[in-house]
N, C-alpha and C positions, 0 to 999 in steps of 0.2 A: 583687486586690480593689480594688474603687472608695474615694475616698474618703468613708466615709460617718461620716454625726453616728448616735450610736446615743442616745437618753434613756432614761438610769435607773429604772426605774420604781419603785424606792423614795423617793428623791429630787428626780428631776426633772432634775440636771444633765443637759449633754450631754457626751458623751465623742467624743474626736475620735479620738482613737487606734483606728487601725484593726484590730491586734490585741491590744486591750485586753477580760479576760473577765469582770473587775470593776468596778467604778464608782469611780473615785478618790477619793469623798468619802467616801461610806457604804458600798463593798465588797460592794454585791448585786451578786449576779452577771447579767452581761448577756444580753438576747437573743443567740441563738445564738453562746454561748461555745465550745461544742465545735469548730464549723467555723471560728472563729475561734483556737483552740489547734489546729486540725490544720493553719493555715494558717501561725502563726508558728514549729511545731516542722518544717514541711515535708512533713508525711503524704500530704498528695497528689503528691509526688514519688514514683517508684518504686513497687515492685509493691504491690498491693495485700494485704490480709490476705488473703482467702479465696486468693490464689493462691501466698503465701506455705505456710497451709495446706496445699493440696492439694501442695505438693514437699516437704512435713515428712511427710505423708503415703504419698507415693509411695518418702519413703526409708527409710521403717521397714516399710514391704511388703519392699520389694526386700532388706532388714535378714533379715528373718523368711523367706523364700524359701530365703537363704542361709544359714539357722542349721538348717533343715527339711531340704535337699539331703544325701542320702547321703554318705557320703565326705568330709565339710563338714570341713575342720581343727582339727586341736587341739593344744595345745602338750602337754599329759599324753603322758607317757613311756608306751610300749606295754604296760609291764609290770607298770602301777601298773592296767592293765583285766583281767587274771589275779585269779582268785578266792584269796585265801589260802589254804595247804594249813595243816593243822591236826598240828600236829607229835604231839598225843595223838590217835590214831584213834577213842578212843571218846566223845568231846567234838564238837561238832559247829561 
């Protein structure tokens, strides 16, 4: 980012501070504070959200496929899926 004077427009000062998102005197907040917070936290480094998204996305598909898939594993013992026999026959 260049160095730029931003004025306060509640105030009047100028602010020199290049990612600054408030007005140092009276704390309005500045024009274009957001690209100026995504510029001092580094948000335009590395992937972006929507693409973030779309592999949070693509791994709760790929999640659900595998829980869907016949045969899919399970830690329950075989014999815990056997219907209970009912030791009184006429009880049901």
């Amino acid at each position: 980012m260049a160095k730029v004077k931003i004025r306060c427009s509640g105030c009047g000062k100028v602010n020199r501070d290049e990612f600054a998102e408030r007005c140092t005197i009276c704390g309005t907040m500045l024009e274009d504070a957001a690209r100026r917070r995504a510029a001092r936290i580094g948000a335009s480094e590395g992937p972006a959200f929507s693409v973030l998204v779309e592999n949070e996305v693509a791994a709760w598909q790929e999640y659900a496929e595998g829980r869907n898939r016949p045969g899919s594993f399970t830690r329950r013992p075989p014999e815990m899926d056997e219907q209970p026999v009912s030791r009184l026959p006429w009880r049901r």
